[in-house]
VMD Tcl script that draws the C-alpha trace (Angstrom):
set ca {
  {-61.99 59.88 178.96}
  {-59.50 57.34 179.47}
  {-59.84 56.07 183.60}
  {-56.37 54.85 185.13}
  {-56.16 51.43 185.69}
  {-54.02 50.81 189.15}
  {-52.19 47.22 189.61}
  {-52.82 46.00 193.31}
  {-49.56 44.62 194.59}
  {-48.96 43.60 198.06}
  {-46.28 45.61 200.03}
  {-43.95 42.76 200.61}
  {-43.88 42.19 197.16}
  {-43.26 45.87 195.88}
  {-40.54 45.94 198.52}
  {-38.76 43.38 196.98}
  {-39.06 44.97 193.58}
  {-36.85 47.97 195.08}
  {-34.20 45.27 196.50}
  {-31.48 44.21 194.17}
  {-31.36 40.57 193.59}
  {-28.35 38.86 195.48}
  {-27.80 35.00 195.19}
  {-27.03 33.51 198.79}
  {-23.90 31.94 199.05}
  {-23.49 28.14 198.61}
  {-22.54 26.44 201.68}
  {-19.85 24.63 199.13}
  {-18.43 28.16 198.81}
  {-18.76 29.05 202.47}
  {-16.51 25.66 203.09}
  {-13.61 26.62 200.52}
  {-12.90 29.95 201.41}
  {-11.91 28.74 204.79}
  {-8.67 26.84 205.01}
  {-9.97 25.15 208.44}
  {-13.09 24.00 206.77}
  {-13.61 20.61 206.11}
  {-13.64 20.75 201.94}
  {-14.89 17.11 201.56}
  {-12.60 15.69 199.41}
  {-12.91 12.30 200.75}
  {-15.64 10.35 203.32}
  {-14.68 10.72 206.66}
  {-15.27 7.73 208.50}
  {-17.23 8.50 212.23}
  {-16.34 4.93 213.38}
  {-12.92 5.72 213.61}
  {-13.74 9.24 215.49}
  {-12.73 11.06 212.15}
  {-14.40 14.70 213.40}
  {-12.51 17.59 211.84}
  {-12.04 20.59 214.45}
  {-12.59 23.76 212.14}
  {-13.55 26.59 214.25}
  {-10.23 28.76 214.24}
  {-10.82 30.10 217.51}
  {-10.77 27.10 219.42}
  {-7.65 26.26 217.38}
  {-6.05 29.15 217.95}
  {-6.90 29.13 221.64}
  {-5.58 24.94 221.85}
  {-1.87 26.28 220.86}
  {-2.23 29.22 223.28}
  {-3.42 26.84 226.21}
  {-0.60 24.04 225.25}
  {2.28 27.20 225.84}
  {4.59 26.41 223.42}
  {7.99 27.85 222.62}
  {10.20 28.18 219.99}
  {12.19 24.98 221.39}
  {9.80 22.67 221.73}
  {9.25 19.42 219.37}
  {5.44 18.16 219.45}
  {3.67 15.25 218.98}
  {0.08 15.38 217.09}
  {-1.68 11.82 217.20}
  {-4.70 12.24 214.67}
  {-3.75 15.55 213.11}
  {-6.37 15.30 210.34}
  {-6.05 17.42 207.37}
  {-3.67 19.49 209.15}
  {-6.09 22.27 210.87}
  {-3.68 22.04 214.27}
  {-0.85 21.56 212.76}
  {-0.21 24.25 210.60}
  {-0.75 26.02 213.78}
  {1.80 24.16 215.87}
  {4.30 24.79 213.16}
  {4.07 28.01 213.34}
  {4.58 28.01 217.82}
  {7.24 24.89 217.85}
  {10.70 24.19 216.58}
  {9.06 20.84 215.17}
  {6.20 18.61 214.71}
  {5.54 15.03 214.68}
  {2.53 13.77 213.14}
  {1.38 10.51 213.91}
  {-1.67 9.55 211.47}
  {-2.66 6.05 210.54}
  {-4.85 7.19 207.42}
  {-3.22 7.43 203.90}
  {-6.16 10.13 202.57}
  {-5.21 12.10 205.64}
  {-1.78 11.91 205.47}
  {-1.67 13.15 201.85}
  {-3.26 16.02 202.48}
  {-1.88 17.44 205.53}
  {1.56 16.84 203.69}
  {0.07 18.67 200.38}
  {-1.11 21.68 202.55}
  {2.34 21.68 205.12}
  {4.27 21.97 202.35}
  {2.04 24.54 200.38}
  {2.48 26.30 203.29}
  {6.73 25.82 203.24}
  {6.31 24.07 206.56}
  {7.49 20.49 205.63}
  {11.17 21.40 206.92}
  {9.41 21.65 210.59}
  {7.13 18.61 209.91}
  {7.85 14.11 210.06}
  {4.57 12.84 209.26}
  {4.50 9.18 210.02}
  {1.85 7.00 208.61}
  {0.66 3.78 211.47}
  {-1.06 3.18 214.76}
  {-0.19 5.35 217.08}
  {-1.14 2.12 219.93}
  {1.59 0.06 217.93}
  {4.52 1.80 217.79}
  {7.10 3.39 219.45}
  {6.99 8.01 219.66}
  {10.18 9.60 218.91}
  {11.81 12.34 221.33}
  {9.11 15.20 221.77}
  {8.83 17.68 224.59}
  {4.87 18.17 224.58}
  {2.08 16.73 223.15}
  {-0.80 18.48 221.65}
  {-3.82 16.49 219.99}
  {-6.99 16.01 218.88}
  {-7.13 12.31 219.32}
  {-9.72 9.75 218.51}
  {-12.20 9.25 221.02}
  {-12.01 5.23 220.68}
  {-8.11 5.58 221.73}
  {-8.47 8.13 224.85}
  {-7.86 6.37 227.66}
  {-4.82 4.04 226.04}
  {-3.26 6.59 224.39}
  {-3.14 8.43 227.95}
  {-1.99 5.19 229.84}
  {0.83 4.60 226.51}
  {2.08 8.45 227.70}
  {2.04 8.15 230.62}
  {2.66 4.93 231.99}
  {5.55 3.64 228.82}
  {8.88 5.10 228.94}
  {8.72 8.78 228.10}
  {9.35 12.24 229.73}
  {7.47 15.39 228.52}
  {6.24 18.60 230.42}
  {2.67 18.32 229.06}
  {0.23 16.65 226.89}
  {-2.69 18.56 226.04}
  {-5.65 17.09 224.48}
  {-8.87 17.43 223.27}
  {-10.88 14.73 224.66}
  {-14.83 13.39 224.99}
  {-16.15 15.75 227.53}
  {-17.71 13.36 229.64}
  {-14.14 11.37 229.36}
  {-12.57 14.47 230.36}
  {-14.63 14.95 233.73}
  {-14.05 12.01 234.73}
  {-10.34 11.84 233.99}
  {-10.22 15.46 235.97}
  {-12.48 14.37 239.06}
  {-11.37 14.82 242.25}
  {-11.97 12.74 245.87}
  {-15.29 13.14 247.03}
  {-16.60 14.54 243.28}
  {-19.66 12.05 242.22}
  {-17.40 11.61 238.74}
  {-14.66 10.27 241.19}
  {-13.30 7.02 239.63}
  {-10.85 4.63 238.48}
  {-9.70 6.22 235.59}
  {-8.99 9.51 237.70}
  {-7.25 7.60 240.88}
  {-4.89 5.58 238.27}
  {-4.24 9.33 236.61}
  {-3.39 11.27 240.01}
  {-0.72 8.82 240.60}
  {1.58 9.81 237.63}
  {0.36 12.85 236.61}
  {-2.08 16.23 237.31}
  {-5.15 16.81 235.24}
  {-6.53 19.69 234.52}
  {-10.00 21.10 232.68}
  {-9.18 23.45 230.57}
  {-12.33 24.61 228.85}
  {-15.38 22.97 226.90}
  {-15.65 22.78 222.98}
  {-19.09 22.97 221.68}
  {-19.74 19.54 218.95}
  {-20.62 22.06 216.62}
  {-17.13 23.37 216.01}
  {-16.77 19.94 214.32}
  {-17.23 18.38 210.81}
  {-19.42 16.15 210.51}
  {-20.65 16.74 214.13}
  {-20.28 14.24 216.44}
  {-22.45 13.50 218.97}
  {-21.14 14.76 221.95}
  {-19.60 18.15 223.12}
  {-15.39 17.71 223.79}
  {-13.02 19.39 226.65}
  {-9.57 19.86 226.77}
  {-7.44 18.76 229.14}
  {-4.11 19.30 230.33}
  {-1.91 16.91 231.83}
  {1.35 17.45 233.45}
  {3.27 14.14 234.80}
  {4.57 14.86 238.33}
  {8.32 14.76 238.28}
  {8.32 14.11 241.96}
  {6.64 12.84 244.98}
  {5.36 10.05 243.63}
  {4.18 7.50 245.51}
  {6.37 4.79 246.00}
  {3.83 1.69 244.54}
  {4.12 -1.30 242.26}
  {2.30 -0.39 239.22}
  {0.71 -3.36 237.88}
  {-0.09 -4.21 241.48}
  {-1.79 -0.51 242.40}
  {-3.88 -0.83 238.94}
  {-4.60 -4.35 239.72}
  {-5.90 -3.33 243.49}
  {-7.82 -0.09 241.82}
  {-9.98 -2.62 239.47}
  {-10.99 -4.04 243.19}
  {-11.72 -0.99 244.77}
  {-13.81 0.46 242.08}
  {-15.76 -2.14 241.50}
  {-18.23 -1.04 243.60}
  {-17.26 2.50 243.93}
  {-20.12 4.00 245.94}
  {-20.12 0.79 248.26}
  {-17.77 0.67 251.64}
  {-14.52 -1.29 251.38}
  {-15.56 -3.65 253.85}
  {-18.64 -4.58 251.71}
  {-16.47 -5.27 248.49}
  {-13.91 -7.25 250.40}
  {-16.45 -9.76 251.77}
  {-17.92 -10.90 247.95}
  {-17.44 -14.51 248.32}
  {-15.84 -14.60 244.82}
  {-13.69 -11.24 245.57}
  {-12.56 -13.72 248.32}
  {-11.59 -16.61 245.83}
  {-10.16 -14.03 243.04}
  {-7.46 -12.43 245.86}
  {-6.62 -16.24 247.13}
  {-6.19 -17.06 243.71}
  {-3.81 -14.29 242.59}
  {-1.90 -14.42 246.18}
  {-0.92 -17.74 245.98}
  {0.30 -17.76 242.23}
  {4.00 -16.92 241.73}
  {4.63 -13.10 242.21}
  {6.45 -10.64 239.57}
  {8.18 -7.75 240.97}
  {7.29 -4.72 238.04}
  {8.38 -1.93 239.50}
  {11.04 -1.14 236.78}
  {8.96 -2.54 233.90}
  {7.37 -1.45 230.20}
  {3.73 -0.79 230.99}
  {3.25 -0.18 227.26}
  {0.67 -2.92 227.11}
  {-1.34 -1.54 230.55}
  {-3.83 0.40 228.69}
  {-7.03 -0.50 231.06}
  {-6.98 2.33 233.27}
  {-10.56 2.67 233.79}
  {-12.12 -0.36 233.56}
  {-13.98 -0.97 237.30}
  {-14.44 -5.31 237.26}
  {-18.16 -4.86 237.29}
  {-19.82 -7.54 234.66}
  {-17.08 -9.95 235.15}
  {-17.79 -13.70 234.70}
  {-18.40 -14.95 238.13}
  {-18.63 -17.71 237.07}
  {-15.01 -17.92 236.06}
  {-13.68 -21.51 236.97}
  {-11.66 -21.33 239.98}
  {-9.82 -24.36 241.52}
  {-11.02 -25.77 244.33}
  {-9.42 -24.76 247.73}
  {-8.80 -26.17 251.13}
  {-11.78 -24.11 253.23}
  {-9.75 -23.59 256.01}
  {-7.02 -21.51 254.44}
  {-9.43 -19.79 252.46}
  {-11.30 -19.03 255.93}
  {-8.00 -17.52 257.17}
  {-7.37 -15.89 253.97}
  {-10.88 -14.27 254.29}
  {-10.07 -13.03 258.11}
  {-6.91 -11.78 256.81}
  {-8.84 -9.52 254.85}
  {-10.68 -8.64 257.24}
  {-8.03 -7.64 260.05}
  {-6.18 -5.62 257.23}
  {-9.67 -3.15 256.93}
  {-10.06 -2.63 260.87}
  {-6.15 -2.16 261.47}
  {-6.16 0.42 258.75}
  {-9.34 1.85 259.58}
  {-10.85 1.54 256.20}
  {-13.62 -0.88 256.70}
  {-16.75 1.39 256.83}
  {-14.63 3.86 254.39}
  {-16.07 4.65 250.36}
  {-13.03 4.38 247.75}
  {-14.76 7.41 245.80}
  {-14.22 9.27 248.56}
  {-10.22 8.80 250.09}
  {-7.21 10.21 248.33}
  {-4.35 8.08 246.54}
  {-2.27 8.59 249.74}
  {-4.88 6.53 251.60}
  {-5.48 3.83 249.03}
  {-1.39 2.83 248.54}
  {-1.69 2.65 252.73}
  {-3.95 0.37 252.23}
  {-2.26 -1.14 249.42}
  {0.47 -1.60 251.42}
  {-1.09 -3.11 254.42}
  {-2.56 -6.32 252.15}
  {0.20 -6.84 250.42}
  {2.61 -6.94 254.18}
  {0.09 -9.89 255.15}
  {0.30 -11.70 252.08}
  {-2.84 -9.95 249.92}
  {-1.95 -9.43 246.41}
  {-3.63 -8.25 243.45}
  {-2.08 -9.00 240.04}
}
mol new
graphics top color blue
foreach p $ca { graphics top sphere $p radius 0.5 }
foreach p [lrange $ca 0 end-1] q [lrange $ca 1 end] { graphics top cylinder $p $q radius 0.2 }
display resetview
């Protein structure tokens, strides 16, 4: 009598016996079956800020937030491989490209004109900090962290009109460039912004939408210069006077304005020949957030007769109590307050360029 012999097999391991066998997908093939995917072809380079944007939501929703129509001509600085652009193409009457990397430019002109697109497209290979845009309307971008803030003061500040640049910044960058009086991101950066222009956050974009990821999450902003009601200031002078003020941001004016060599800096700068900039280029002011702090005090300054620089120093002085700004926090008053102040120094000889 022949006994049956019964294999013991765990259940996992029948279960799978039932399950046909599938072969998970390779993440090479995941990353080519997506035209915003980042396909490798060449190193990016994460010194530079080279982070592809590929999730095509967040693209999508970028054009959507610029508000683009059919007449507008754009300007991309840093469009990549293209991911934007084809997307801007198909919302604006033209594109400019400005891209300073010969692997990049090849292939967004490779995939433009795949795409019958190059009749909407000027690609133009260079640094975007060295050269002069042509005519555009708007500008939408997903620019290099390193060039944020002198990209922004080259818009803004150099001699071009456009209803809005929208761009995908460093979050932390972004907050501060949107803070408002009072906010504890309040700053330089934001005061010299508010004069010219309005920020705006937009929304937050995760790091992971990127590739390779970077390491920090990103925000985009918009920013729309104001076309009037600006206040009536000399430039280099107002960003000259900001790099005082927010120096010590969280300190009281009256505080910063009695540093001994604060004191020696001003006499220095009032007493040197004067250049009226109001109608200037400001293509080379590009500092727009630096605060002072970790200058060289001990910068050689000339000597000086003690008794003007005395009277110099009350000057100062009588300027903060007329004003009522002595006790006041620069993080904390509006624009309007700092040019009145502005004013009042440089009416009694106080200047700061």
């Amino acid at each position: 009598m022949k006994i049956p012999v019964r294999l013991l097999i765990p259940a996992s391991k029948l279960l799978s016996l039932h399950k046909p066998h599938i072969k998970p997908l390779s993440q090479s093939f995941l990353l080519h079956t997506s035209p915003d995917s980042w396909d490798r072809r060449f190193p990016l380079h994460r010194p530079r800020g080279q982070h592809i944007l590929t999730n095509p939501r967040v693209l999508d929703a970028i054009v959507r937030k610029a508000g683009l129509g059919s007449d507008d001509s754009v300007l991309e600085v840093g469009p990549g491989t293209g991911n934007l652009t084809v997307r801007l193409l198909g919302a604006a009457r033209h594109v400019t490209a400005v891209e300073i990397d010969e692997r990049m430019v090849e292939a967004l002109k490779e995939r433009v004109e795949n795409l019958g697109l190059s009749h909407k497209l000027t690609v133009i290979r260079g640094d975007a900090m060295k050269m002069q845009f042509p005519y555009f309307s708007t500008c939408v971008a997903n620019i290099p962290y390193g060039i944020s803030s002198p990209l922004i003061a080259k818009l803004l500040f150099g001699q071009y009109h456009f209803r809005t640049a929208t761009l995908l910044l460093q979050k932390e960058f972004a907050y501060r460039l949107t803070a408002l009086p009072g906010d504890s991101e309040y700053n330089r950066l934001a005061a010299n912004i508010r004069l010219v222009a309005e920020a705006e956050l937009i929304m937050d974009v995760s790091k992971r939408d990127f590739a390779p990821v970077p390491k920090v999450d990103s925000s985009l902003v918009t920013i729309r210069p104001r076309s009037g009601s600006i206040i009536p200031v000399d430039l280099k002078e107002w960003l000259g006077f900001t790099r005082v003020c927010f120096s010590k941001k969280n300190k009281t004016l009256g505080a910063i304005f009695k540093q001994k060599r604060m004191v020696l800096e001003l006499f220095k700068r009032s007493k040197s020949e004067k250049k009226n900039c109001m109608n200037g280029e400001f293509e080379n002011i590009v500092d727009l957030e630096s605060d002072g702090e970790g200058e060289s005090e001990e910068k050689e300054i000339k000597q000086v007769n003690p008794h003007e620089l005395g009277l110099f120093k009350e000057t100062i002085g009588k300027v903060l109590e007329k004003v009522g700004f002595n006790e006041k926090r620069p993080s904390k008053i509006t624009n309007e307050d700092l040019s009145c102040l502005l004013r009042a120094f440089n009416q009694e000889g106080v200047f700061f360029q």
